[in-house]
N, C-alpha and C positions, 0 to 999 in steps of 0.2 A: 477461900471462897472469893470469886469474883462477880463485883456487883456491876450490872451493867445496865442504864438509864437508856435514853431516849437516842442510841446512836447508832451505828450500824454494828448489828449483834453476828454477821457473816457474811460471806464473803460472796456476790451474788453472783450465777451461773451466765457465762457469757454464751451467746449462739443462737443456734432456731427460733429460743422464743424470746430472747431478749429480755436484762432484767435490770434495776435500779433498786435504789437501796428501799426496802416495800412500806408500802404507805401505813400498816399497822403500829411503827415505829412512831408516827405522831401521835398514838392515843395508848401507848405501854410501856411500861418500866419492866423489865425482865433483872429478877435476880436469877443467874446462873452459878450450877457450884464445877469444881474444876474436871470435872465427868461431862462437862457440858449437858446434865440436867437442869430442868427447869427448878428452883426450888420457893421463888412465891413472883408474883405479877401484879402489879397495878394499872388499870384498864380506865382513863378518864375521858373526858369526854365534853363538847361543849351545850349549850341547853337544849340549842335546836340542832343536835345532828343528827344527819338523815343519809344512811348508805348509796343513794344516787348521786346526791352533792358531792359528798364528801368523800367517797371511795372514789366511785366510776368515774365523775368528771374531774376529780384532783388528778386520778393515774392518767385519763385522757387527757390531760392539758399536758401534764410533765413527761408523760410518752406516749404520747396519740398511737403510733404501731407498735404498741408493747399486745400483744397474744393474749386474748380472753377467753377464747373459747372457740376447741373444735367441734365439728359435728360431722357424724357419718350415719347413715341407715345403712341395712342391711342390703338394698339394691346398689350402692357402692355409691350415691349421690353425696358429697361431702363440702364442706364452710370453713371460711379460717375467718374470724371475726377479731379485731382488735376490738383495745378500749373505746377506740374513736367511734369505730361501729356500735358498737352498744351502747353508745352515750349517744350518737344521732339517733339512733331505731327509737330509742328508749324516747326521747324528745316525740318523734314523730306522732309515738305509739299514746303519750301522755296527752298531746295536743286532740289526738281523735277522744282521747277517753272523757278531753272536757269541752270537747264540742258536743259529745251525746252527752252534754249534762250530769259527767260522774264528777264530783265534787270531793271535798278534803271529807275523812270520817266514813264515806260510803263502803259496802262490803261490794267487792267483785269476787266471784268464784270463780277457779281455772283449774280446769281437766284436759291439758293440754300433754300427757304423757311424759314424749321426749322429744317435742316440734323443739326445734332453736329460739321459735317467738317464745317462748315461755321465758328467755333470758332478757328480753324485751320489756316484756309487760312487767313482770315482775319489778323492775327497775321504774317502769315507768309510773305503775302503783302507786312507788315508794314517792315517787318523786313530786306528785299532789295529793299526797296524803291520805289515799286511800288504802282500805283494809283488804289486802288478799290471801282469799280461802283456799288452799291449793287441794285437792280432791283426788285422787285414781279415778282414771278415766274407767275402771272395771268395775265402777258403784252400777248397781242396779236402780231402774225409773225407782222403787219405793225407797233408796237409799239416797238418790237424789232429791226426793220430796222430803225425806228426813231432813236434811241440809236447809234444804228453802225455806222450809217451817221455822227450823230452828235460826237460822240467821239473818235472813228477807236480805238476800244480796240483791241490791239494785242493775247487775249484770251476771254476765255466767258465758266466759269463753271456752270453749272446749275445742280439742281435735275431731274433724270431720266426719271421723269414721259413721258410718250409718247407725253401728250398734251403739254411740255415744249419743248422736245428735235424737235419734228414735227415744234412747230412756230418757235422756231431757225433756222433749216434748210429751211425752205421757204424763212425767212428773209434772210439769206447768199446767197441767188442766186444773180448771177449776181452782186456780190459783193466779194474786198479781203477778203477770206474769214481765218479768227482769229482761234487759235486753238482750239478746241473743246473740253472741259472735262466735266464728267459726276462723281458722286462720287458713291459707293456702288455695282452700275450693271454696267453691259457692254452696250453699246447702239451702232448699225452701226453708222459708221461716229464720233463715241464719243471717245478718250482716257478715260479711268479709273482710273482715279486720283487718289483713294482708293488703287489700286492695285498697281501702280507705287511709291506711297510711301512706303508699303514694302521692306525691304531692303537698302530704303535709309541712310544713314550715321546723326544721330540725334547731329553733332556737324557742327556748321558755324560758320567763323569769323565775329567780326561785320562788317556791310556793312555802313558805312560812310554816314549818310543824317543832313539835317540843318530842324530843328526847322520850318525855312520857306518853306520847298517844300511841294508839292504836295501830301496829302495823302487821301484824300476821292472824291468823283464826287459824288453829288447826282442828281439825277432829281426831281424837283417840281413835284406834282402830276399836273399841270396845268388847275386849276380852270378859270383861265381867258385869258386863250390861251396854246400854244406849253409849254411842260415841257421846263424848262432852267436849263441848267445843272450847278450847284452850287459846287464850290471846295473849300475843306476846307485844311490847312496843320497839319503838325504835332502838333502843338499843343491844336489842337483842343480838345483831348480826357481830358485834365486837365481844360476845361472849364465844364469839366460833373462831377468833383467835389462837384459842389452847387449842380446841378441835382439830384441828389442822395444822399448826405447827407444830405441835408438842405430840400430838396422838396417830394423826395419819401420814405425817412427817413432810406435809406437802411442801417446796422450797418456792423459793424467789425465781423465778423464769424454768422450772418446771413444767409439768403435765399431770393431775392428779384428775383419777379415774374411780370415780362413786357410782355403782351400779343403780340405785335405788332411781324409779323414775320420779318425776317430780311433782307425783302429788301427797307424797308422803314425809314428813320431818324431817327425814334423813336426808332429802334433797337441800336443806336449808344447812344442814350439818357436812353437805359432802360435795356439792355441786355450783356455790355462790360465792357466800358470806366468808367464811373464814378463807378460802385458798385467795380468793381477790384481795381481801386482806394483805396476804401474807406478797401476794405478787406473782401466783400460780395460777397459769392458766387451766381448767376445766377442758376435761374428757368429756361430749355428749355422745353417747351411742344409741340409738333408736333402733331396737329391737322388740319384738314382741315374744318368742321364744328363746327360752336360756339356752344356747349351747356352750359348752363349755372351750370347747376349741375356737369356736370364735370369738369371743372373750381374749381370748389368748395371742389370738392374729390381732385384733385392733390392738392391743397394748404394743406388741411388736413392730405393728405396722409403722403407727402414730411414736412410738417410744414415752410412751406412761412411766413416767418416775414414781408415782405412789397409787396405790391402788387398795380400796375398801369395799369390802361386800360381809352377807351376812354368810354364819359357817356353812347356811345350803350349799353356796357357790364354791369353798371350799373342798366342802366333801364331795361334791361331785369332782370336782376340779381333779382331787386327789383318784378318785377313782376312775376315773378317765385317762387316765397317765396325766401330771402337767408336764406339757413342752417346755422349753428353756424360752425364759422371757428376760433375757439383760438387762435391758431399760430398766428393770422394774428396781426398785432400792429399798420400799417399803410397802407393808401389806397389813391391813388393819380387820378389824372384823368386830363386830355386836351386835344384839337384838335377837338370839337365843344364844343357847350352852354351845361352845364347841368341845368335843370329845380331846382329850390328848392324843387319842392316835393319829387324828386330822393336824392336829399342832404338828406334831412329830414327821409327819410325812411329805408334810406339805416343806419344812425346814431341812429334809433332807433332801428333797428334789430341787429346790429354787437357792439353799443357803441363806432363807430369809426367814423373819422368827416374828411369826403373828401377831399380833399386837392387840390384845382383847381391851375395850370399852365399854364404857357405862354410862346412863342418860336414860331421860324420857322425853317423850313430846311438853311437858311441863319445864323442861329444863335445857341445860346443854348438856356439854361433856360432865356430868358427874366425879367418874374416877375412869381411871387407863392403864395399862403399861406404856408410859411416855418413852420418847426419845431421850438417850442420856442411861437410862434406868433398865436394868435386867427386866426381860419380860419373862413374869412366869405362866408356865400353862395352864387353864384353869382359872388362873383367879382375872377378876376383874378391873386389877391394878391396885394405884393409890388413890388417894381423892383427890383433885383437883386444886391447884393452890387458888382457884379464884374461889373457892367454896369451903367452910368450917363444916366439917360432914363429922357425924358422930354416928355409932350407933346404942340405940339406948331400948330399956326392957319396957313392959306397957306400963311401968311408973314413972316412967321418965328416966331412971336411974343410967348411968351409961353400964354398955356390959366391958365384962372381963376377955380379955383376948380367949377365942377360941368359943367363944358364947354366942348362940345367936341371937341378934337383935335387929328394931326397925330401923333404917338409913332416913337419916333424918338431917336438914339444914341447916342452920342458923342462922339467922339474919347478920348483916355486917354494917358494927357501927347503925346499928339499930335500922339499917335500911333495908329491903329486899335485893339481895342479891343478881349482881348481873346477869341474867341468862335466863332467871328465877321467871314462870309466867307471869301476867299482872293479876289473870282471873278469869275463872270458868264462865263463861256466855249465858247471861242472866241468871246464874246459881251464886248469886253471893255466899249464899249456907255453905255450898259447896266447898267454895273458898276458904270460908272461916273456918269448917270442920279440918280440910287439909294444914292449917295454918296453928292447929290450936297450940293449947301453948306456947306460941309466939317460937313453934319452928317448922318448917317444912317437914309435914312426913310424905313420904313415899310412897307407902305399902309396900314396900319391898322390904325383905328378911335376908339378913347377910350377916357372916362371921367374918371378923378381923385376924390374922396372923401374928405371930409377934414381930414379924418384919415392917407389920404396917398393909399386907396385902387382904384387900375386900375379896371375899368369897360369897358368892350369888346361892344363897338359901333356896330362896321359895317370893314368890306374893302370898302375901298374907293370905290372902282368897284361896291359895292350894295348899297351904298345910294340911299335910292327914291329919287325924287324933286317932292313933290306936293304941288301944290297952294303956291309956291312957300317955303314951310319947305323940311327942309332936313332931313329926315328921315330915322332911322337905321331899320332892319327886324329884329333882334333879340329880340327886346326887345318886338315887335307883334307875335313871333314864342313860345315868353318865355308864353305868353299867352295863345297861341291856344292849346300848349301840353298840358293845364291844363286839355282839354276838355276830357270826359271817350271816344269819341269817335276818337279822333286823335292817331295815333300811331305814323308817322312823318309829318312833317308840312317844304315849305319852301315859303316865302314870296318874291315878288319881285314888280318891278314896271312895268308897262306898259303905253303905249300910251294912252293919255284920251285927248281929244279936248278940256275941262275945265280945267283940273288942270294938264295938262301939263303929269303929268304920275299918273296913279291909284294904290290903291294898291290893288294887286291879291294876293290871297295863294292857293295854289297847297298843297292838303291833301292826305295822306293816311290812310285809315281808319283802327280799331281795326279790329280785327276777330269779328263778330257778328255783325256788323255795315253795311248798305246797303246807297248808297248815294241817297238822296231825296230834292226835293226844302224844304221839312218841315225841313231835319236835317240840309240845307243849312243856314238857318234863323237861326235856334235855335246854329249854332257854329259862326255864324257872328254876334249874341244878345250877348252871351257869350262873346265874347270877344270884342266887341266895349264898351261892357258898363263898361269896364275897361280902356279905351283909352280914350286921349283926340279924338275930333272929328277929327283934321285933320292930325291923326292917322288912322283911320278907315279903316278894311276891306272894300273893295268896290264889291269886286268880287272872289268866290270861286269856282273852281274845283278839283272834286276829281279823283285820278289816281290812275292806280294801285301800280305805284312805280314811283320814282325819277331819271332824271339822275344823276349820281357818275362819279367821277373818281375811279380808279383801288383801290383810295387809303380809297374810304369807302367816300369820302367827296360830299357835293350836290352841285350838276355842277348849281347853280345861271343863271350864262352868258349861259346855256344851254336852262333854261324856257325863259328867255330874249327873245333868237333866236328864240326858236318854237311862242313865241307871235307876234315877229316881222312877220315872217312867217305867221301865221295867218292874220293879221290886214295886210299884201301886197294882200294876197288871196282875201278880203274880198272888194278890190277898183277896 
C-alpha cells in the first residue's frame, strides 16, 4: 500500500484547458492502495476558510488563465471564463451586493437556472459571507412564498423569464418584500444585476468568516412532506473533494459535465465545489428541454472528460441509440434506482461502466462505486472514507450482512462530520430527532454485501407491511422496468383487509402500448414469477404520468393519499 500525503497524487493533463498541480492537495492527505483506489482521506482546513479566497483567488493568482468554466445555450451563444474571470465578476458582483446593504449572515435566494452569473454570485455570496438559497426557477408563486416565509431572504436574484419574475411578484404580496434582481434584461419591479456590476471596482478586502457559519440553505425537494430547509457552512465545499475525484472521476485540466441545473444540490455536488477543487473546469449547458442527442453533441463538441446525470438521462440516452462520445472517460449517475439493463447497455455502447452514488441534500457523497474499485451494477458502492457509515436495526444493534437496516453516520472524533449539514432552519427538534443517539440517521433502509457493497432498500416512509413482511418497492420496480411495456413504474402499499396493506404499482406505459386487463395479467405474470409470493403485485393501474416534485423525484406519500382518498370514497 502506498501512502501518499500532501504532494502531487498525478500527473496533470497538459493542453486546452491547462492544468497545475490542483489546489485540493493543500487541504488533503490521500491514502491510496496499489489499484490506485482511494482507501481513507484526511480533509483539514484553516478556521476561517472560505471557498472564494481560498479556491477561486489561490487558482487565480497561481494561474489566472487556467479554464473555469464553459458555457453554451441552445441558440449556440457560448463563454470561456477563467479563474481570473470569475474572481473579478465575483468581486464586482460582491461589491454591488454590499452597496445594496447585503451584509455577512444575510440570506440571498437565486433561481437563476443555468445563466453563467450564477457562477458569479455564488462566489460572490461566499465571499461576504452571505447565505445562498439556490432554488428551481420551475417553483410555483405559492412555492416561492413557502421560501420567503420560511427563510426572510433579504434579496432574491432570479432569471428574467416572465413566468419566474410573475410567480415572484405574486408571491412578495403582502409580504416584506426583499430586493429584486434580475440578471441580463431589465424586468419592471427587477434591478439588473448585469448592469449594476459594470463599473464596479473588481478589488475587495477579505471579509472575515469562520469555517462554521452559515454558507448554503437548501430546501428538500419534500417527498414526504414540507421542503425543510437544510444549512450547510463553509466547509462544506471540501467535502466535494471525494465527489468528484473519487466518484465522478473529474481530473486536473479536464471538462466535467453535471446536468442538474443550479438550483438543486446536485449543482453544489457536480457544477462548483469539488471539480474547482480538484482543477476541473465546469460544463455549463442552458437548456430548457432534455434531448438526448444534444446532450451528446455538447460533450463532443466542447470534449467532456466526465460526465453525471440521474439514470432518467441514461435510459433515455440508452434508447435513443447513444452516439459515440470519445472525450467522455467517465460517467456517473444517482438520485433514483438504475435498472441493470440501462448499466449494461449503456457499457456496451460507450465501453464505459456507470458508476452509481449515494448522498443527500443533508450530506455529500455518502457511499459510490469509486475510481480504483470495480463498479457493481445496482448497488450503490462503499461508503465513503470521509464517513464511519454503519447500518444498524431500530435498537441500534448493527445488522448482519445481507439484513436490512437504517444508514446511519457517526460522528468523528466526536465532531460532526465534514459534509454532515449544521441544521434544519429553525427546527432544532428536527435536528436533534435526526441526530438521536448521538448518530446521523437517514431514513434510508439498505442492505450490505459481504463485499462491503450498500444496496438501496426503501425510505423508511415506503416500506410495505404485508402479511406481516416488510417489504422495499425498489427491488419490485427493479423488476417491472424490465417489462418492453413499462416506461416508469412506482410501487406502493395500500389498504387490504387481509394482509394488512397490498402491493399496488402505478405504471406508465411505452409509446405504442394501450392499457388492457390482457396487458394487465401479462406485466403482473412477468413480474410475480420473479418474486417470492409475498412479494407479489397485487393490483395495477395505469396512468398517464406520476406525481413528482419540482425536483424530477415520484411523490410515493402522493399515490399513498389519492389511494387513502379513494378507499374513504368507497365506505
Amino acid at each position: 500500500m502506498n501512502i501518499l500525503g500532501l504532494i502531487e497524487l498525478h500527473q496533470p493533463q497538459d493542453g486546452y484547458f491547462g492544468a497545475i498541480m490542483s489546489i485540493y492537495q493543500k487541504f488533503a492527505h490521500e491514502e491510496i492502495d496499489e489499484n490506485g483506489a482511494l482507501v481513507s482521506i484526511d480533509i483539514t482546513w484553516p478556521d476561517n476558510f472560505n471557498f472564494a479566497y481560498d479556491v477561486v483567488d489561490e487558482t487565480a493568482r497561481e494561474t489566472p488563465d487556467k479554464l473555469a468554466l464553459v458555457w453554451r445555450n441552445t441558440e449556440g451563444e457560448e463563454h470561456f471564463f477563467t479563474f481570473e474571470d470569475i474572481r473579478r465578476e465575483s468581486v464586482k458582483a460582491a461589491n454591488v451586493f454590499l452597496n445594496a446593504g447585503i451584509k455577512k449572515g444575510d440570506k440571498v435566494m437565486v433561481a437563476l437556472k443555468r445563466h453563467y452569473e450564477y457562477w458569479f454570485i455564488a462566489v460572490a455570496l461566499c465571499r461576504i459571507g452571505a447565505v445562498m438559497i439556490p432554488v428551481t426557477h420551475m417553483l410555483t408563486a405559492s412555492d416561492f412564498a413557502y421560501r420567503f416565509d420560511a427563510a426572510r431572504p433579504a434579496a432574491i436574484i432570479v432569471t428574467p423569464q416572465s413566468g419566474v419574475t410573475d410567480c415572484v411578484l405574486e408571491a412578495v404580496k403582502g409580504r416584506e418584500c426583499p430586493i429584486l434582481w434580475t440578471v441580463q434584461q431589465d424586468r419592471d419591479h427587477f434591478r439588473n444585476l448585469s448592469a449594476e456590476m459594470q463599473g464596479q471596482s473588481d478589488q475587495l478586502e477579505r471579509i472575515q468568516t469562520k469555517a462554521e457559519d452559515p454558507m448554503l440553505l437548501y430546501f428538500t425537494s419534500g417527498t414526504t412532506g414540507y421542503p425543510k430547509g437544510v444549512i450547510h457552512d463553509f466547509t462544506y465545499p471540501l467535502s466535494h473533494i471525494v465527489t468528484a475525484r473519487w466518484w465522478q472521476q473529474a481530473e486536473d485540466g479536464g471538462l466535467h459535465f453535471t446536468v442538474a441545473e443550479t438550483g438543486w444540490a446536485k449543482a453544489s455536488w457536480g457544477k462548483i465545489y469539488g471539480q474547482w477543487l480538484t482543477g476541473c473546469a465546469v460544463m455549463a449547458f442552458d437548456f430548457d428541454n432534455f434531448e438526448p442527442k444534444q446532450l451528446a453533441s455538447i460533450i463532443n463538441q466542447y470534449k467532456v472528460t466526465s460526465f453525471c446525470a440521474p439514470p432518467t438521462v441514461y435510459r433515455y440516452l440508452v434508447r435513443k441509440g447513444v452516439p459515440d462520445m470519445p472525450s467522455l472517460k467517465s460517467a456517473a449517475t444517482a438520485g433514483e434506482f438504475l435498472s441493470p439493463d440501462i448499466f449494461h447497455k449503456f457499457q456496451e455502447r460507450t465501453g464505459l461502466i456507470l458508476h452509481e452514488g449515494y448522498g443527500q441534500t443533508e450530506t455529500s457523497l455518502v457511499a459510490a462505486n469509486y475510481k480504483g474499485q470495480k463498479a457493481v451494477d445496482g448497488s450503490m458502492g462503499r461508503p465513503s472514507p470521509l464517513y464511519d457509515v454503519r447500518l444498524v436495526n431500530s435498537d441500534g444493534s448493527p445488522t448482519e450482512p445481507g439484513e436490512i437496516g437504517e444508514i446511519v453516520i457517526l460522528p468523528k472524533n466526536g465532531k460532526k462530520p465534514l459534509g454532515i449539514f449544521a441544521g434544519y432552519l429553525d427546527n432544532p427538534d428536527l435536528y436533534a430527532h435526526v441526530w438521536r443517539g448521538g448518530v446521523y440517521h437517514t431514513g434510508d433502509a439498505a442492505w450490505q454485501d459481504e463485499n462491503g457493497c450498500l444496496w438501496f432498500h426503501s425510505r423508511f416512509d415506503d416500506i410495505i407491511k404485508s402479511g406481516g413482511f416488510r417489504i422495499g418497492p425498489y427491488e419490485i420496480e427493479n423488476i417491472l422496468i424490465n417489462h418492453p411495456a413499462v416506461f416508469e413504474c412506482s410501487v406502493v402499499g395500500v389498504e387490504d383487509p387481509l394482509r394488512g396493506q397490498a402491493i399496488k404499482a402505478f405504471i406508465v406505459l411505452e409509446k405504442g402500448y394501450e392499457g388492457s386487463r390482457e396487458l394487465e395479467k401479462e406485466i403482473r405474470d412477468f413480474c410475480n414469477s420473479k418474486l417470492a409470493e409475498y412479494k407479489w403485485i397485487r393490483l395495477i393501474e395505469f396512468v398517464d404520468e406520476l406525481p413528482k416534485t419540482i425536483s424530477g423525484k415520484i411523490r410515493k406519500a402522493r399515490l399513498r393519499e389519492q389511494e387513502a382518498e379513494k378507499t374513504e370514497e368507497r365506505k
